[in-house]
C-alpha positions in Angstrom: -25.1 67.4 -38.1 -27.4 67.2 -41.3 -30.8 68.2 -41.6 -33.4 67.5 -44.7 -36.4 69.6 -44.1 -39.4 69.9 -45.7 -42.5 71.5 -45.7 -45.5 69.4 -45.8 -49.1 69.7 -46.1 -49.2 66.4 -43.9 -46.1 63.3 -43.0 -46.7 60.4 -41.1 -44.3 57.4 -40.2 -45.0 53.4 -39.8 -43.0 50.7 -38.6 -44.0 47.4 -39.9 -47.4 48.8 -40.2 -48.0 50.7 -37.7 -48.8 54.4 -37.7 -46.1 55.6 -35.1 -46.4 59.4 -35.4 -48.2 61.5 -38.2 -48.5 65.7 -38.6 -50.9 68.1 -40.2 -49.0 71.1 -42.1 -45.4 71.9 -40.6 -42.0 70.4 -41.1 -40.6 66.9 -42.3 -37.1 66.9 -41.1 -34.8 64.1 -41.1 -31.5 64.1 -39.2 -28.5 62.8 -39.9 -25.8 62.8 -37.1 -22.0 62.3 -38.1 -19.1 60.9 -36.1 -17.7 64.1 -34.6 -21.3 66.5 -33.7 -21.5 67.4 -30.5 -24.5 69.8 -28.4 -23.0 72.3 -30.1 -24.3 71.4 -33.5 -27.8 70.5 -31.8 -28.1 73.6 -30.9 -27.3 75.4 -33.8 -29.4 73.1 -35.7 -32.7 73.5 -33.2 -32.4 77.1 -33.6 -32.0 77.0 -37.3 -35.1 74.8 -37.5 -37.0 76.3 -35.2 -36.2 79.9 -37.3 -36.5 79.2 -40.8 -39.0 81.4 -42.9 -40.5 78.7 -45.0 -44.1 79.9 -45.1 -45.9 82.8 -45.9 -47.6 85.3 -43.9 -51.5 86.6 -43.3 -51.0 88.6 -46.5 -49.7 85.8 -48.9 -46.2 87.5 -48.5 -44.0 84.1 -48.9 -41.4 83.4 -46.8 -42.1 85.3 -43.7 -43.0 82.9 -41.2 -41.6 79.4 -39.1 -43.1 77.1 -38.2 -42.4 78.0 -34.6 -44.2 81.3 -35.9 -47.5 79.3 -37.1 -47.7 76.8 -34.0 -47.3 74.1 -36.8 -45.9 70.5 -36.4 -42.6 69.0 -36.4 -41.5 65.4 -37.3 -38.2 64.5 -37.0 -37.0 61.6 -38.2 -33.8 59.9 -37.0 -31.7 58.9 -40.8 -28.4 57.7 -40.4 -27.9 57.7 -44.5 -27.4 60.8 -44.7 -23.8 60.7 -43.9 -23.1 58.4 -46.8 -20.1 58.3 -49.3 -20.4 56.4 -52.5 -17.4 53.8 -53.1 -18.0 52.7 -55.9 -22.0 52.0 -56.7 -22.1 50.9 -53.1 -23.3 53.7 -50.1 -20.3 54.1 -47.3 -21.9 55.0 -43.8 -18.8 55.2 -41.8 -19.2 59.1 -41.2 -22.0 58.9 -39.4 -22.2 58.2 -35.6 -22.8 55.2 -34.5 -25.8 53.3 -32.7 -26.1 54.4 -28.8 -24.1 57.4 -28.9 -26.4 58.8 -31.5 -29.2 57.6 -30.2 -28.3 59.4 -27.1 -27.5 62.9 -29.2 -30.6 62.6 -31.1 -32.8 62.1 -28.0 -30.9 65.6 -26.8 -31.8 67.0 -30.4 -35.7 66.2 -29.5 -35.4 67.6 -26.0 -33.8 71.0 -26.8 -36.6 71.2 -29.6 -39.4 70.6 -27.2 -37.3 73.1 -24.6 -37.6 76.1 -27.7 -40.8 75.1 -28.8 -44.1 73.5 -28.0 -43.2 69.7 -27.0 -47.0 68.7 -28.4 -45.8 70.1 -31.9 -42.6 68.1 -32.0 -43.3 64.5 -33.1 -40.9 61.4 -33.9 -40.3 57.9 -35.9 -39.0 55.5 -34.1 -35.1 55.4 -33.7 -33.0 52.6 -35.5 -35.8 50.8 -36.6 -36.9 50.2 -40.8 -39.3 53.2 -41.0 -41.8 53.9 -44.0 -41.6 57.9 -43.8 -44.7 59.3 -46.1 -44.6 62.9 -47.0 -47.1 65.4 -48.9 -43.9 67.9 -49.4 -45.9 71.3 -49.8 -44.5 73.3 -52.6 -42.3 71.3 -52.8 -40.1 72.8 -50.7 -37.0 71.4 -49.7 -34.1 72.7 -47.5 -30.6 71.3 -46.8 -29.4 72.4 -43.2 -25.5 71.4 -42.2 -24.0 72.5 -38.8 -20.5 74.2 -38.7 -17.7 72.6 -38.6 -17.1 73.5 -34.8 -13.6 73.6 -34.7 -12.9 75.9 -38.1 -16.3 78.3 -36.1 -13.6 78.3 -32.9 -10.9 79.3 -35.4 -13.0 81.8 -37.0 -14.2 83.5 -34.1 -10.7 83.6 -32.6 -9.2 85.5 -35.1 
């Protein structure tokens, strides 16, 4: 599982149009699922979100506080392309999980977010369909989150 999250004074989404969900100050992150995550990887992913020091504290200190910290917003936002390989000048999306059964692991994503956090802070686009994502990235700031491979954790841990 692949996360792109950024901090953002404000990010909004639309589908042909129309506004479908939109956030003050707080986190942009689109999600990328590939063929092989699992809850595992949601977890470890909602955690990691929900922990990350991206802003600074009362003093100006930077890097001392989450989101979860500051009772700011979260918009997630659902992008298959993440899992791409080039072949050529052409983009290769056959990593990444297909249609229902990551529509149905995504939907868990969102629900163990809004179980750890505030579920009136965590917003979403609109799943599968042609988005127009607009961010005001604050900083900018821009984090790339990848889950653990699962099985090398198991044969880490095991050793």
């Amino acid at each position: 599982m692949r996360a792109v999250i950024q901090r953002v004074k404000a990010a909004q989404v639309t589908v042909m149009g129309d506004l479908v969900s939109s956030i003050g100050p707080g986190l942009c992150v689109l999600v990328g699922l590939k063929t092989n995550d699992t809850k595992a990887d949601v977890e470890y992913m909602v955690r990691k979100i929900l922990a990350l020091r991206l802003f600074e504290d009362e003093a100006g200190k930077r890097w001392q506080k989450s989101a979860k910290d500051l009772e700011l917003e979260i918009l997630c936002v659902s992008q298959f392309t993440l899992y791409n390989r080039l072949k050529g000048n052409k983009p290769d999306f056959s990593a990444a999980m297909k249609g229902d059964e990551a529509q149905e692991l995504y939907k868990h994503f969102l629900d163990r977010l809004k179980l750890s956090y505030d579920s009136s802070k965590i917003k979403d686009g609109k799943f599968g369909a042609y988005m127009q994502v607009h961010i005001q990235n604050d900083g900018p700031v821009t984090i790339d989150l990848e889950s653990p491979d699962q099985k090398v954790e198991k044969e880490h841990v095991d050793k």
